[in-house]
C-alpha positions in Angstrom: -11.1 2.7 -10.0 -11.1 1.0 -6.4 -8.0 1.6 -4.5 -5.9 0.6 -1.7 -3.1 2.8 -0.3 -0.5 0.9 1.9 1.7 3.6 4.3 4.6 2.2 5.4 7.2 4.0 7.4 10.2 3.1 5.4 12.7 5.0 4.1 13.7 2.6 1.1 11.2 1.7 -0.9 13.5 -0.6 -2.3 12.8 -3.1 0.4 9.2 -3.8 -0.5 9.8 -4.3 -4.5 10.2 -8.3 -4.4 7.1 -8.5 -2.7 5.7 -5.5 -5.4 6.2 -8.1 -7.9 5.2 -11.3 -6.5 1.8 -9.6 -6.2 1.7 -8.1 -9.4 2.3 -11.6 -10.8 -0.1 -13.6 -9.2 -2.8 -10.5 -9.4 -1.9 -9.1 -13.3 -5.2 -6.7 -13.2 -3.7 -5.5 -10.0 -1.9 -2.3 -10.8 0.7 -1.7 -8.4 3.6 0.8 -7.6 5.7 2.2 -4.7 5.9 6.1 -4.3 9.1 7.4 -1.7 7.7 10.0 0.0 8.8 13.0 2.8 7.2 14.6 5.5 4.1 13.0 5.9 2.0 13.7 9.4 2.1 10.0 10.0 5.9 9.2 9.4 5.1 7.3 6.4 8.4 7.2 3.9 6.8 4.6 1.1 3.4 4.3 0.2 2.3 1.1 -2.0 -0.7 1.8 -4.2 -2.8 -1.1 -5.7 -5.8 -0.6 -7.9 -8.0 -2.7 -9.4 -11.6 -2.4 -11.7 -12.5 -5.7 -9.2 -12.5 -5.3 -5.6 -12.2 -8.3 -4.7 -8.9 -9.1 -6.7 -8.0 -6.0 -5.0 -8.9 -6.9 -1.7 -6.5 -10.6 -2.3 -3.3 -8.3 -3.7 -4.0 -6.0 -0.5 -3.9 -9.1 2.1 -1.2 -11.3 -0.7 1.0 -7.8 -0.2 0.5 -7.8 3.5 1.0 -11.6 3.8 4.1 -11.1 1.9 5.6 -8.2 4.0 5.4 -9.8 7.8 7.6 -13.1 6.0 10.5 -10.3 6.1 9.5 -8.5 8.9 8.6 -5.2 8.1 4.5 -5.9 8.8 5.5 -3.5 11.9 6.1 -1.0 9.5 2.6 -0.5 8.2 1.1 2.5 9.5 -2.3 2.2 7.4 -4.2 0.4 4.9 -6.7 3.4 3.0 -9.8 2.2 1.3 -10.6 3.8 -1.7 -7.9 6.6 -1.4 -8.5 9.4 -3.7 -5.3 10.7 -3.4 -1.8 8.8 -2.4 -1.0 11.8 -0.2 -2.6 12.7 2.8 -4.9 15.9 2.5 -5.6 17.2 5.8 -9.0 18.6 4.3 -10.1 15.2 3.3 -8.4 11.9 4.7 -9.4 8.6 3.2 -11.2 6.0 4.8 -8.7 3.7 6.4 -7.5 1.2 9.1 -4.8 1.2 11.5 -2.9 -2.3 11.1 
Protein backbone atom coordinates (compact mmCIF):
# COMPACT_ATOMS: atom_id res chain seq x y z
CA UNK A 1 0.00 0.00 0.00
CA UNK A 2 1.30 3.62 -1.05
CA UNK A 3 2.95 5.48 1.70
CA UNK A 4 4.06 8.71 2.92
CA UNK A 5 6.53 9.03 5.86
CA UNK A 6 6.58 12.60 7.47
CA UNK A 7 10.06 13.12 9.84
CA UNK A 8 9.68 15.73 11.99
CA UNK A 9 12.18 16.70 14.66
CA UNK A 10 9.97 16.84 17.55
CA UNK A 11 10.23 15.50 20.65
CA UNK A 12 6.41 15.36 21.58
CA UNK A 13 4.48 13.79 19.34
CA UNK A 14 1.67 15.11 21.11
CA UNK A 15 1.92 18.40 19.28
CA UNK A 16 1.04 17.11 15.88
CA UNK A 17 -2.19 14.89 17.05
CA UNK A 18 -5.00 17.74 16.36
CA UNK A 19 -3.76 18.11 13.07
CA UNK A 20 -3.42 13.85 13.00
CA UNK A 21 -7.06 14.03 13.27
CA UNK A 22 -8.25 16.74 11.17
CA UNK A 23 -6.66 14.80 8.42
CA UNK A 24 -7.93 11.57 9.30
CA UNK A 25 -11.39 13.18 9.14
CA UNK A 26 -11.53 14.80 6.07
CA UNK A 27 -9.34 11.79 4.39
CA UNK A 28 -11.18 8.51 6.28
CA UNK A 29 -9.25 5.94 3.74
CA UNK A 30 -6.19 7.75 4.87
CA UNK A 31 -4.60 5.63 7.57
CA UNK A 32 -2.63 7.73 9.77
CA UNK A 33 -0.55 7.51 13.06
CA UNK A 34 2.37 9.17 14.85
CA UNK A 35 5.41 6.90 16.03
CA UNK A 36 7.96 8.84 18.93
CA UNK A 37 11.11 7.76 17.98
CA UNK A 38 15.18 8.08 19.28
CA UNK A 39 18.29 8.39 17.70
CA UNK A 40 17.60 8.77 14.26
CA UNK A 41 20.75 9.97 11.85
CA UNK A 42 18.57 12.92 10.87
CA UNK A 43 17.31 14.20 14.43
CA UNK A 44 13.90 13.15 13.70
CA UNK A 45 11.95 12.56 17.23
CA UNK A 46 8.23 11.87 15.51
CA UNK A 47 7.53 10.40 12.38
CA UNK A 48 3.75 10.69 10.91
CA UNK A 49 2.86 7.84 8.61
CA UNK A 50 -0.12 8.12 6.14
CA UNK A 51 -1.14 5.28 3.84
CA UNK A 52 -3.56 5.02 1.43
CA UNK A 53 -4.74 2.13 -1.47
CA UNK A 54 -5.23 5.69 -3.61
CA UNK A 55 -2.43 7.92 -4.18
CA UNK A 56 -3.90 10.63 -4.87
CA UNK A 57 -6.05 10.79 -1.58
CA UNK A 58 -2.69 10.17 -0.16
CA UNK A 59 -0.95 12.80 -1.87
CA UNK A 60 -4.13 15.56 -0.49
CA UNK A 61 -3.67 14.09 3.39
CA UNK A 62 0.22 14.49 2.75
CA UNK A 63 -0.05 18.35 1.58
CA UNK A 64 -3.74 18.77 4.15
CA UNK A 65 -1.07 17.45 7.02
CA UNK A 66 1.58 19.80 5.91
CA UNK A 67 -0.96 22.67 5.32
CA UNK A 68 -2.10 22.06 8.76
CA UNK A 69 1.34 22.03 10.53
CA UNK A 70 2.91 25.54 9.28
CA UNK A 71 -0.79 27.20 10.76
CA UNK A 72 1.10 26.32 14.30
CA UNK A 73 4.35 26.73 13.26
CA UNK A 74 6.16 23.66 13.40
CA UNK A 75 6.41 23.37 9.20
CA UNK A 76 10.19 24.20 10.23
CA UNK A 77 10.27 21.12 11.91
CA UNK A 78 9.91 18.84 8.96
CA UNK A 79 13.06 17.21 8.04
CA UNK A 80 11.52 14.93 5.10
CA UNK A 81 8.57 13.90 3.26
CA UNK A 82 9.46 9.78 2.08
CA UNK A 83 7.59 8.50 -0.90
CA UNK A 84 6.67 5.13 -0.66
CA UNK A 85 8.67 4.29 2.49
CA UNK A 86 9.01 0.69 3.11
CA UNK A 87 9.94 0.99 6.46
CA UNK A 88 9.09 4.07 9.03
CA UNK A 89 12.76 3.82 10.16
CA UNK A 90 15.59 4.69 8.40
CA UNK A 91 17.78 1.68 7.13
CA UNK A 92 21.07 2.82 6.17
CA UNK A 93 21.16 -0.13 3.64
CA UNK A 94 18.13 1.13 1.80
CA UNK A 95 16.79 4.75 2.36
CA UNK A 96 13.43 5.65 0.86
CA UNK A 97 12.79 7.87 -1.85
CA UNK A 98 12.25 11.30 -0.37
CA UNK A 99 12.35 15.13 -0.34
CA UNK A 100 13.82 17.64 1.79
CA UNK A 101 10.98 20.29 2.73
Amino acid sequence: MPRRVIRLKLSDETKTAQQLETVSSEYPDVSAGSYPVMQQPDGAGVLISLECKDKRHLECATARFLELIEGVGLVDCVVTVENDAQSILHDADEPAEQRTV
